[in-house]
C-alpha positions as CSV (number, residue, x, y, z in Angstrom):
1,X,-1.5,-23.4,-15.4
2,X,-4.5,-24.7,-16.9
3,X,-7.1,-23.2,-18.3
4,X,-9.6,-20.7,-15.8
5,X,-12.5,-22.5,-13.8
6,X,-15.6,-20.3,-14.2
7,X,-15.5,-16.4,-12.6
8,X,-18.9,-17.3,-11.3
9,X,-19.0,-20.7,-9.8
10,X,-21.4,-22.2,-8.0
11,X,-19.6,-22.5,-4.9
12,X,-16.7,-20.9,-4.7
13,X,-12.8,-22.0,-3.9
14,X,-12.2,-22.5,0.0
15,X,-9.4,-19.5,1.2
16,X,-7.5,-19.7,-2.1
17,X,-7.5,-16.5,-4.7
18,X,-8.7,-17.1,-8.1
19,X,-5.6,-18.2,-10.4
20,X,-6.7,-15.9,-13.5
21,X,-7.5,-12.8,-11.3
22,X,-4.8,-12.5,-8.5
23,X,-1.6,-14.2,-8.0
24,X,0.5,-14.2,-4.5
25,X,4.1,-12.8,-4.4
26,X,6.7,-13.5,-2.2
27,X,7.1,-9.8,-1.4
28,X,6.3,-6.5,-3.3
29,X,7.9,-6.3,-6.8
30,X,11.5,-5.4,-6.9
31,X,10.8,-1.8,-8.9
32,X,7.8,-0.8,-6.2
33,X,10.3,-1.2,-3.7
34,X,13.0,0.9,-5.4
35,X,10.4,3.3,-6.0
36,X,9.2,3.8,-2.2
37,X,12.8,3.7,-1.0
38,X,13.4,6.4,1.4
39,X,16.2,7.7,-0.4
40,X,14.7,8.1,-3.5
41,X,15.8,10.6,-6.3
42,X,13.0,13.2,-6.9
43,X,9.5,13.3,-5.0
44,X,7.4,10.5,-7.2
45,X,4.3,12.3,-6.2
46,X,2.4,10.8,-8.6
47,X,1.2,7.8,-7.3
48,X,-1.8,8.1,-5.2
49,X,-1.8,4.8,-2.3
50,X,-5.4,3.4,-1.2
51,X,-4.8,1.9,2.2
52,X,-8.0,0.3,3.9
53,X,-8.5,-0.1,7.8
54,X,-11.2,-1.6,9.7
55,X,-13.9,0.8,11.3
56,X,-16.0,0.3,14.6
57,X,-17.9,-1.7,12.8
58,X,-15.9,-3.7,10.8
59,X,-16.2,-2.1,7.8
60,X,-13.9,-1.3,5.6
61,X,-11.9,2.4,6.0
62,X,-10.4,4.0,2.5
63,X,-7.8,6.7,2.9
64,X,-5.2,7.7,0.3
65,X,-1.4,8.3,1.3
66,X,0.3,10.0,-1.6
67,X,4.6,8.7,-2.0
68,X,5.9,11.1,0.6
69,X,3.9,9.5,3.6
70,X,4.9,5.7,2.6
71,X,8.4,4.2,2.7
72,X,9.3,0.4,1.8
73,X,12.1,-0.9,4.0
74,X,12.1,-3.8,2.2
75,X,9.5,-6.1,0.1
76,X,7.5,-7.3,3.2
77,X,7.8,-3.9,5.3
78,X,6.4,-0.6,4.9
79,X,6.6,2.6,7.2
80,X,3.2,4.6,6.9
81,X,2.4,8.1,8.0
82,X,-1.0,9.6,9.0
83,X,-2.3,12.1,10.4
84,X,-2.1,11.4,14.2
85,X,-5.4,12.7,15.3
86,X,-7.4,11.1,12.5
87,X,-9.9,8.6,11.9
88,X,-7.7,6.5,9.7
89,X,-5.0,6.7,12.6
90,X,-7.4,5.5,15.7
91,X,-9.0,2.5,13.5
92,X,-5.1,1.1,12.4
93,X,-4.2,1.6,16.4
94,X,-7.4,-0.5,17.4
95,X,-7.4,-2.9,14.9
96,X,-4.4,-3.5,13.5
97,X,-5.3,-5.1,10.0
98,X,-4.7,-3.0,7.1
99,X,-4.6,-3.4,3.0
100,X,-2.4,-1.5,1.1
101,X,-3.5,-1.1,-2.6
102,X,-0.3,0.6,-5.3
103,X,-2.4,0.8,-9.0
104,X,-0.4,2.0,-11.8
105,X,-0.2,1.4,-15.3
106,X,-0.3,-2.0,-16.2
107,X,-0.1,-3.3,-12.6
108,X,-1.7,-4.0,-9.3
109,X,-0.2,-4.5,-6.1
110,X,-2.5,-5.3,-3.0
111,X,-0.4,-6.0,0.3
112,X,-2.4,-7.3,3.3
113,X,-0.8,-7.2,6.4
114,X,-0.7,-6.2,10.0
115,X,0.6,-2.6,11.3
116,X,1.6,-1.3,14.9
117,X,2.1,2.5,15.7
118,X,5.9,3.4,16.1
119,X,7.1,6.6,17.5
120,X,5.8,9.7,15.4
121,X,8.8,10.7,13.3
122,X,11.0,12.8,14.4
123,X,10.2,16.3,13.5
124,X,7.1,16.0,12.1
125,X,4.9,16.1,16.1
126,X,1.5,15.7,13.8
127,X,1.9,12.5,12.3
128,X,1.4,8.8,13.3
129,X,3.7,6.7,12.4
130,X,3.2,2.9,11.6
131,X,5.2,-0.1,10.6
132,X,3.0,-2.4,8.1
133,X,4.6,-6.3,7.9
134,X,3.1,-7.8,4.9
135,X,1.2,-11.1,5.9
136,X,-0.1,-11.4,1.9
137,X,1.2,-9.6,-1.3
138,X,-1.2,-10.5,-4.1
139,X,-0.5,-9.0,-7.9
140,X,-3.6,-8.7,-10.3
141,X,-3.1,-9.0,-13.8
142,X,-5.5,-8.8,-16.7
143,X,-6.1,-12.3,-18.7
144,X,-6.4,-11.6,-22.3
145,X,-9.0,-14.8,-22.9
146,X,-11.2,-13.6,-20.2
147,X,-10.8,-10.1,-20.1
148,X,-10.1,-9.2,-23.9
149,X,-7.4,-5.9,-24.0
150,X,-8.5,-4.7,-21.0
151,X,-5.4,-3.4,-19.4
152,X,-4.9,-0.5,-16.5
153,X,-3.9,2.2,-17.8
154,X,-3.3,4.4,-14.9
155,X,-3.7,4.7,-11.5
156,X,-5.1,8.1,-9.3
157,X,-2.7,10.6,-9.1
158,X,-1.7,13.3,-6.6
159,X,0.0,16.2,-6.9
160,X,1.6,18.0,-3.9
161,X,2.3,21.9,-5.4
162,X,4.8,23.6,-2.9
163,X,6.3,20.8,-1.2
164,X,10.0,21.9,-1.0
165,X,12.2,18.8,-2.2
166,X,14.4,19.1,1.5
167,X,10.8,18.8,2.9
168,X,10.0,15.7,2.0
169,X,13.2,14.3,1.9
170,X,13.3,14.8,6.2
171,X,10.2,13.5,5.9
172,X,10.8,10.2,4.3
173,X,14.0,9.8,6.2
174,X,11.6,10.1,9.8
175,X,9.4,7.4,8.3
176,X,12.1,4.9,7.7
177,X,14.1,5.6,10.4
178,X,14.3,2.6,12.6
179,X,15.2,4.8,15.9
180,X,12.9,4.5,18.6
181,X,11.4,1.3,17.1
């Protein structure tokens, strides 16, 4: 790759992303997937996951899932759960466009896709669940000539105190469970 056009063109790129700022994957990165597996060791809970819907309006709608309410079937599918009767829940069932943000130290994953309501899963009546079928999967990286040492050095974090481990476990197995599909 040569060397970076200007961040601040005049006019900028038609539909492509900026080559020092974002790069597209074919799918989310190998370890992201192994960590949102459903069958994961431990609860990761961690991690907090920005996910952005589309309001009434067309704005965008922020909502965070923490890792025991997202599942990665494989590197172009993820299972989602909300909370059935929220906001978050009706704008996904209307609109059906949704971007998925995972920022962690020294990486950032953005997956733009498209997500349909499943069945809730099973055992868990107050939850919506949804299937998200990556359309984009972009990576960001710092650049070191435009950017210095800037690096990301964390992402937010959750923590769920009291969750029992058999808990979320049943949970995470609902989520991924391709039943009622």
């Amino acid at each position: 790759m040569g060397a970076c056009p200007s961040l601040h063109p005049s006019k900028p790129p038609p539909l492509q992303y900026h080559p020092c700022v974002s790069r597209e994957l074919p799918g989310l990165p190998p370890a992201l997937v192994e960590r949102l597996r459903a069958d994961r060791d431990g609860l990761d809970a961690g991690l907090g996951i920005l996910v952005c819907s589309m309001d009434e309006a067309g704005r965008p709608h922020p909502m965070m899932l923490s890792p025991l309410e997202i599942v990665a079937l494989d590197a172009r599918t993820l299972r989602v759960a909300t909370y059935a009767d929220s906001r978050s829940t009706r704008f996904l069932d209307a609109r059906g466009h949704v971007t998925v943000m995972f920022v962690d130290a020294g990486e950032a994953v953005y997956v733009k896709g498209a997500a349909w309501r499943l069945p809730p899963p099973a055992g868990f009546p107050g939850l919506a669940r949804f299937e998200v079928r990556a359309i984009v999967v972009l990576e960001d990286a710092t650049d070191a000539g435009l950017e210095g040492a800037a690096v990301i050095e964390s992402g937010i974090r959750v923590r769920r105190p009291g969750v029992e481990p058999a808990e979320a476990f049943a949970l995470l197995q609902a989520l991924a469970s391709r039943e009622d599909k």
